[in-house]
C-alpha positions, 0 to 999 in steps of 0.5 A: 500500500503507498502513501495516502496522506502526508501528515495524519493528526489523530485528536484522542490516543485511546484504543482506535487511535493507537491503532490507527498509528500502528496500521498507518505505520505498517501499511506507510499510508502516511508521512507523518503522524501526529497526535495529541490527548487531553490529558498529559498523562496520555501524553506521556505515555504516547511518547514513552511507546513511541505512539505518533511521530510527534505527540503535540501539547495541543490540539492545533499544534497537531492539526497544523498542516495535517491533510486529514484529522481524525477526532477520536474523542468520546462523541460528546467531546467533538464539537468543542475539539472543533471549535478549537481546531476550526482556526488551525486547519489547512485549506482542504484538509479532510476532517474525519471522526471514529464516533458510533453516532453519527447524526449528532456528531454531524450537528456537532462538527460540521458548523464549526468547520471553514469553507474548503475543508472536507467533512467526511465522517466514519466509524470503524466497527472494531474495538476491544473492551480496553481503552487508552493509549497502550491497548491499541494493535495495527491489526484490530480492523483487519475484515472489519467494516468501516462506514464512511458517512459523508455530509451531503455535497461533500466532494467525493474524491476526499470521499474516495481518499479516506476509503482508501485510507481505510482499506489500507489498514486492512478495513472493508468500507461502506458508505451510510447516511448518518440517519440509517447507520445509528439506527443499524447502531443501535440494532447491533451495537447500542442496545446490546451494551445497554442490555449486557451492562444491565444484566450484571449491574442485575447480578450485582443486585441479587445479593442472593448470589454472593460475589464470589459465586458470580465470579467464579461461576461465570458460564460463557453467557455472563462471562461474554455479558461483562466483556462487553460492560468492561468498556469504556464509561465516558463512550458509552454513556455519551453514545447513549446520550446522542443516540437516544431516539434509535436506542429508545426504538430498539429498547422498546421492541426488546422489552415487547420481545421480552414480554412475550419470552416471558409469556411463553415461559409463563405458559409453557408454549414450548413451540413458541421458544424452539421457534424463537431460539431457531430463527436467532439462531441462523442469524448467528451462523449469518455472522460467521458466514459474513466472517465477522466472527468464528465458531471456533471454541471460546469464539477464537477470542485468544487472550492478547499478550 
């Protein structure tokens, strides 16, 4: 793969970012890379293991002449990194985003940015339940899609440009209205998080099953339940908060998919469970089929050193 861009900023050095650096290096999709974090801690820490090139002490520091910016910053952060970088941006850069809502980060960002330069926001579903600058790994969105979601009238070779950027680390792309990808979100994304960080914040609460038991005794289900509660607080309480009107929807249809389990469990309509459990069934061989996970034992999810 060449060269995409000549300089790449990355705003936030979590886990997305630091695997962004780690994928532009081994490809050389970029010339130099440079990145910047709230906090100095952060920091510190991106320079220690060598994440970026150059790790800046401000925003616009790392923005200055950058032909493409990725905010990788929780999404309710955006549009006050923005505002801040607006001044700073090189006339036609790209200005990107990693966000799992779309809509609102559109609404959020696009105001800020000047005339020239290009919005083209995306989000690459891949992640861990780690975060911060030391979990990133260049192979994290190897077969994974990333949607790229362009504003309306956005110039499409910028389009083009960061798609291929995308493919360069080993991403698969498709492009979404912003409107479509966070109701698919919070089909496959939002709601389950919700769902999982409220089945253990339930076993936390049956002080009938002691702590240790619920620990000790975790069975694949709750084991993959509080992988998923694991991640990231700030992310996921701002997702929730931005992406309220498709979550609230899928909610609601879960809770009358609930009703009528329970109703079925109730009455002992055996028939009504096989028949459930085989459809959702298939759409989990779907998922392998579309090599988005595997069937190997314990999913093929080896623990990372």
């Amino acid at each position: 793969m060449s060269q995409v861009y000549d300089r790449v900023a990355l705003i936030g050095l979590g886990l997305i970012a630091s695997s962004m650096f780690w994928a532009i290096k081994r490809a050389g999709l970029a010339g130099e890379v440079t990145g910047f974090a709230r906090s100095a801690e952060t920091r510190e820490t991106a320079r220690e293991i060598g994440l970026c090139d150059r790790v800046c002490d401000s925003a616009a520091e790392a923005v200055e002449g950058a032909d493409l910016v990725v905010l990788c910053v929780p999404v309710g952060a955006m549009g006050a990194v923005a505002a801040e970088i607006a001044p700073v941006l090189k006339p036609g850069a790209t200005v990107s985003d990693v966000g799992s809502v779309k809509k609102d980060v559109i609404d959020a960002v696009a105001p800020h940015l000047p005339d020239g330069v290009h919005f083209v926001p995306a989000h690459p579903l891949a992640g861990t339940e780690h975060s911060g600058p030391r979990s990133g790994f260049a192979e994290l969105f190897e077969n994974r899609f990333t949607l790229i979601v362009p504003v309306e009238g956005t110039d499409r070779e910028a389009v083009e440009r960061l798609e291929q950027f995308w493919q360069g680390m080993g991403a698969k792309t498709e492009e979404m209205d912003a409107e479509h990808h966070d109701l698919v979100l919070a089909v496959t994304s939002h709601a389950p998080h919700l769902i999982a960080y409220t089945m253990v914040g339930v076993a936390d609460d049956l002080r009938r099953v002691t702590d240790s038991e619920v620990i000790r005794y975790s069975a694949a289900g709750f084991r993959d339940f509080t992988r998923i509660a694991a991640s990231d607080p700030t992310m996921w309480r701002d997702v929730f908060l931005h992406n309220k009107e498709a979550t609230l929807e899928i909610l609601g249809r879960f809770t009358e998919e609930l009703f009528a389990l329970q109703r079925a469990i109730r009455t002992g309509d055996g028939d009504h469970l096989f028949d459930y459990f085989t459809r959702t069934r298939a759409i989990r061989r779907g998922i392998i089929e579309a090599g988005q996970d595997t069937d190997a034992p314990d999913f093929g999810r080896v623990k990372r050193g």
